[in-house]
C-alpha positions as CSV (number, residue, x, y, z in Angstrom):
1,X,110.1,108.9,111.5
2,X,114.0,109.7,112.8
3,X,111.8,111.7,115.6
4,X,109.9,108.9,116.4
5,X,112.2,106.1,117.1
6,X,115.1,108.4,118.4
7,X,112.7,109.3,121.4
8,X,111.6,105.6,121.7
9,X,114.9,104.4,121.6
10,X,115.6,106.0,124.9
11,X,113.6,103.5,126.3
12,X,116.2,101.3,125.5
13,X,114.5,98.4,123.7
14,X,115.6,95.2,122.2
15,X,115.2,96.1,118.9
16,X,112.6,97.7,116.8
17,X,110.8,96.0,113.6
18,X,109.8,97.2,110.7
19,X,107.2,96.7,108.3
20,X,107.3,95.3,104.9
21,X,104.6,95.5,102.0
22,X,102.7,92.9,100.4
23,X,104.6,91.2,98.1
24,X,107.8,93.2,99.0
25,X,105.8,96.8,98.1
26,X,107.8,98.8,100.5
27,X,110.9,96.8,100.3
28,X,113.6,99.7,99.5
29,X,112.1,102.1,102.7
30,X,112.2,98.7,104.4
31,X,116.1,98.5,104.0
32,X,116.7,102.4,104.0
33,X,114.4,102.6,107.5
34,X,116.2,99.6,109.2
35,X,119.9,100.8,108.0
36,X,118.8,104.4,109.6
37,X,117.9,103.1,112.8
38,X,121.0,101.0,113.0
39,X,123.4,104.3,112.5
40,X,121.2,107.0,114.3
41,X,120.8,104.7,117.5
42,X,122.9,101.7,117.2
43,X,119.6,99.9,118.4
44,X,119.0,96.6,116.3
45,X,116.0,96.4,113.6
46,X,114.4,93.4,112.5
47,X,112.9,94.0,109.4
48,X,109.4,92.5,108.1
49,X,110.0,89.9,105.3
50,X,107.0,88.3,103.6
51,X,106.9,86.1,101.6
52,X,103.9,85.3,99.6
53,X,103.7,86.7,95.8
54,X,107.6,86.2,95.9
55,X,110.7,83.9,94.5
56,X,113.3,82.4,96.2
57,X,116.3,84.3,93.9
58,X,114.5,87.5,94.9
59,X,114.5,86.6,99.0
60,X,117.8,85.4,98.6
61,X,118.6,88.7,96.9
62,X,117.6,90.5,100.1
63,X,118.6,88.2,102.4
64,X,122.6,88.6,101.4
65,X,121.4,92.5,101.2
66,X,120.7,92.3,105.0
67,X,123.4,90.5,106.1
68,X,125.8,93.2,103.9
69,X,124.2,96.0,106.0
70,X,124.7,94.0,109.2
71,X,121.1,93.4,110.0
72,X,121.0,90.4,112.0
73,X,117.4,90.2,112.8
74,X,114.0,89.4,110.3
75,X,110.6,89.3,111.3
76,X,109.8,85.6,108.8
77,X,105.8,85.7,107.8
78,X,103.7,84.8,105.3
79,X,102.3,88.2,104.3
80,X,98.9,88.8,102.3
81,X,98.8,88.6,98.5
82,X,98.9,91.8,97.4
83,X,95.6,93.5,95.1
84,X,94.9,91.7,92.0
85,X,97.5,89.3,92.1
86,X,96.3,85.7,92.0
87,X,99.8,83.6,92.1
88,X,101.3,83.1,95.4
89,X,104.5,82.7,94.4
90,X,107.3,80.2,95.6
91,X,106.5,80.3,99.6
92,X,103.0,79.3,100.8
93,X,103.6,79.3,104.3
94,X,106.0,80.8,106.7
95,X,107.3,78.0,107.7
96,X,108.6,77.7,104.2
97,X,110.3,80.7,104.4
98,X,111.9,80.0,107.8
99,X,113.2,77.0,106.4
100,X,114.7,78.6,103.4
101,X,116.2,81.6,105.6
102,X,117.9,78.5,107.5
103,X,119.0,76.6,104.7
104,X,120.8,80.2,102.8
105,X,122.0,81.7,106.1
106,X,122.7,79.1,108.7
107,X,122.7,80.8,112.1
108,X,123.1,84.5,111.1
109,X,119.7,85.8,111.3
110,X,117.5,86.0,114.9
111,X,114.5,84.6,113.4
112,X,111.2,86.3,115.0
113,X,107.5,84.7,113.7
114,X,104.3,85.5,114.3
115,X,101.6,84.0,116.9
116,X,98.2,84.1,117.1
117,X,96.6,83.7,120.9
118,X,93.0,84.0,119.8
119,X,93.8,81.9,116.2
120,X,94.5,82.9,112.9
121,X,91.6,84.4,111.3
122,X,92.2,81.9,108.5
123,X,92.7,78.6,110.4
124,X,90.3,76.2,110.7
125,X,90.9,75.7,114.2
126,X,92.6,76.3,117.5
127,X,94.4,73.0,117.0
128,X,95.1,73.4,113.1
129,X,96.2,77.1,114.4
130,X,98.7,76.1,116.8
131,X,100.4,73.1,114.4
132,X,101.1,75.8,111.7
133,X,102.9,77.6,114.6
134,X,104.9,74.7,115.5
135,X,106.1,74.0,112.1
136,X,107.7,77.5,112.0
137,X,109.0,76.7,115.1
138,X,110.4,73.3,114.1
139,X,112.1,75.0,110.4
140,X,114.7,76.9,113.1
141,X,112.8,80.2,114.7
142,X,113.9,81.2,117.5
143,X,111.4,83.8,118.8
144,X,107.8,84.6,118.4
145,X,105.8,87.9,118.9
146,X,101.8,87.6,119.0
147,X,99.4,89.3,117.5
148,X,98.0,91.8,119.7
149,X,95.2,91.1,122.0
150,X,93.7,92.7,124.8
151,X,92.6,89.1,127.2
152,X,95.6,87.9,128.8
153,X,93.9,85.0,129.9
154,X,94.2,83.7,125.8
155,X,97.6,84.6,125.4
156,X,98.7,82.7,128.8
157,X,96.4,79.8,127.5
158,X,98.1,80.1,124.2
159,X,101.7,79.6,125.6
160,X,100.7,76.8,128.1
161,X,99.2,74.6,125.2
162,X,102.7,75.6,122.4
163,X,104.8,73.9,125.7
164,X,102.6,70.9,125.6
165,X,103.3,70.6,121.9
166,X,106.9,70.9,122.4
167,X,107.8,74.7,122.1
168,X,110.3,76.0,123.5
169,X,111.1,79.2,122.3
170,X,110.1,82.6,124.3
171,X,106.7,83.8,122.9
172,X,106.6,87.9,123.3
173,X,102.7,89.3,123.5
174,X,101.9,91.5,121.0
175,X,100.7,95.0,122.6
176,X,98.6,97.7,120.9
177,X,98.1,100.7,122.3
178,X,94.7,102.3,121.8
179,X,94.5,105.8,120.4
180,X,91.8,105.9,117.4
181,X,88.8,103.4,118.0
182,X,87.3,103.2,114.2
183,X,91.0,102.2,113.4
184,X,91.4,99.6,116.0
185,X,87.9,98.5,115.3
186,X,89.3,97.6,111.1
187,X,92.4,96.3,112.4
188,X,90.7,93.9,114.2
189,X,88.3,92.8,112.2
190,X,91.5,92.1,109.8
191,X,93.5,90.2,111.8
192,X,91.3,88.5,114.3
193,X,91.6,90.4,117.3
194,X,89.0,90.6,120.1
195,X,88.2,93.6,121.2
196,X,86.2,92.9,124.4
197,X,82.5,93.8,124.4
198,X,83.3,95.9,127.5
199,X,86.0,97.8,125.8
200,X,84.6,98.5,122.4
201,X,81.0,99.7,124.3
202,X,83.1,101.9,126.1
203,X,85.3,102.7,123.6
204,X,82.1,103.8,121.5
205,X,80.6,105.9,124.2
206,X,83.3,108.3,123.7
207,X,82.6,109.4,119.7
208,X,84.9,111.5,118.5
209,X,86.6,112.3,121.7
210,X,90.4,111.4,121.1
211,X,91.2,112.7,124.0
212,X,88.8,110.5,126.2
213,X,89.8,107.6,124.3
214,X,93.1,107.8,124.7
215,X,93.1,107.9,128.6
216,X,90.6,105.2,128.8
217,X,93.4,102.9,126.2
218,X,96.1,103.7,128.2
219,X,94.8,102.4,131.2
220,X,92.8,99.3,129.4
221,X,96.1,98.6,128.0
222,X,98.6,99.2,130.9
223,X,96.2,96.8,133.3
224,X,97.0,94.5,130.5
225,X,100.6,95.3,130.2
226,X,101.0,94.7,134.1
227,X,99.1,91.3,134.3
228,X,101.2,90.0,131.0
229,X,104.3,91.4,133.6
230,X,103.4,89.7,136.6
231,X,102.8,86.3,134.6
232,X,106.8,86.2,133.8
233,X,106.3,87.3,130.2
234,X,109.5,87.3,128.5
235,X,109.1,90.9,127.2
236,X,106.5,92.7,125.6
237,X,106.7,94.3,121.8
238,X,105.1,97.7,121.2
239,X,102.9,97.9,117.9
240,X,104.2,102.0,118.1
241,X,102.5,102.7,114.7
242,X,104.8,105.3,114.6
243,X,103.7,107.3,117.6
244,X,106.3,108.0,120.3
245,X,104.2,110.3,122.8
246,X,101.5,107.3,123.5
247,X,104.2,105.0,123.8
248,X,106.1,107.1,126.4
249,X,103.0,107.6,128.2
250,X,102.0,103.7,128.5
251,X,105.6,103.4,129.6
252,X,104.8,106.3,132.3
253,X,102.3,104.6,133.6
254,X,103.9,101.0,134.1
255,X,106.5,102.9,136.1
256,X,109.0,101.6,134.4
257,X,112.8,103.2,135.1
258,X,112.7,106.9,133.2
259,X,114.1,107.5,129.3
260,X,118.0,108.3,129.2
């Protein structure tokens, strides 16, 4: 892990996030992960914090935690109830949790929520989708980042109907690399993703070639990456998964200025 983000942080990003269980599962290699970037590279982390399956003394327990270590970014969401729990705790929504973060910590915290460009696999609509989003917005966040997609026609539609609504707050695409189709292919499935006929019947031409798979991602996803770019995106974030050399290589072939 040290290997992983020391490399990537010579790329100089914003900050890097990391990921929290269910119900707060991983919640002490949360903390020790986001304290070790923060000495090893003096880059900021923005830790994950869900919030479903979980209390308010318990957030508010790792909230003052955070702002003790000097963390001054979170990553607000709702989270998934974790296995064979059936109580949802004190938060519902995210919005509830941004609001709470607000309301405990005033201004201290970057607040960074998710959106979805191609709707929440549980919404009931594109229109139900995008008022949930606003409401996060509206309890005091002040950044989103997408869920990843690979048509940049639904992310730019995405962001052109949040202004109409009144949102004014940068919305950063989501970008995932491709490297293992039969995990993409479950991710996806998950979280609502398209993968684009085109892609996936390529993508499923190829087997169990990794190697094939990977050069056909990384151009997929840098055409992608340098349409988002030449839209005036305000940035993109990386879903790494903990893998440096496809990273480096997507940044290789944006041409983007050389690691220090």
């Amino acid at each position: 892990m040290r290997q992983t983000y020391q490399r990537l942080a010579a790329l100089k990003p914003e900050f890097f996030s990391v990921t929290f269980g269910a119900g707060g599962s991983t919640q002490e290699k949360t903390v020790e992960t986001v304290c070790d970037i923060l000495q090893h590279t003096g880059i900021e982390a923005a830790p994950h914090l869900s919030c479903i399956g979980s209390r308010r003394d318990g957030i508010r327990a790792i909230l003052d935690d955070y702002r003790q270590k000097g963390v001054k970014r979170i990553v607000a969401l709702r989270g998934d109830l974790p296995s064979g729990m059936l109580a949802t705790g004190e938060f519902r929504y995210a919005n509830e949790l941004v609001e709470f973060i607000r309301r405990e910590t005033g201004d201290h915290f970057h607040i960074e929520v998710a959106a979805y460009p191609e709707v929440h696999p549980q919404a009931a609509n594109a229109e139900t989708d995008l008022l949930n989003f606003k409401r996060k917005v509206d309890a005091g966040a002040d950044e989103a980042l997408t869920q990843y997609f690979y048509n940049a026609d639904a992310y730019f539609n995405f962001v052109e109907r949040a202004h109409k609504a009144g949102v004014d707050i940068p919305i950063m695409p989501g970008i995932m690399p491709i490297t293992n189709y039969s995990q993409l292919a479950r991710f996806s499935e998950a979280c609502g993703a398209e993968i684009p006929r085109w892609v996936r019947k390529q993508l499923e031409c190829y087997g169990d070639d990794r190697d094939a798979i990977r050069a056909f991602g990384l151009e997929v996803v840098s055409d992608l990456c340098r349409r988002l770019l030449e839209g005036g995106v305000p940035g993109l974030h990386f879903y790494t998964m903990n893998q440096a050399d496809t990273m480096l290589a997507l940044w290789k072939n944006l041409g983007l200025p050389a690691p220090q």
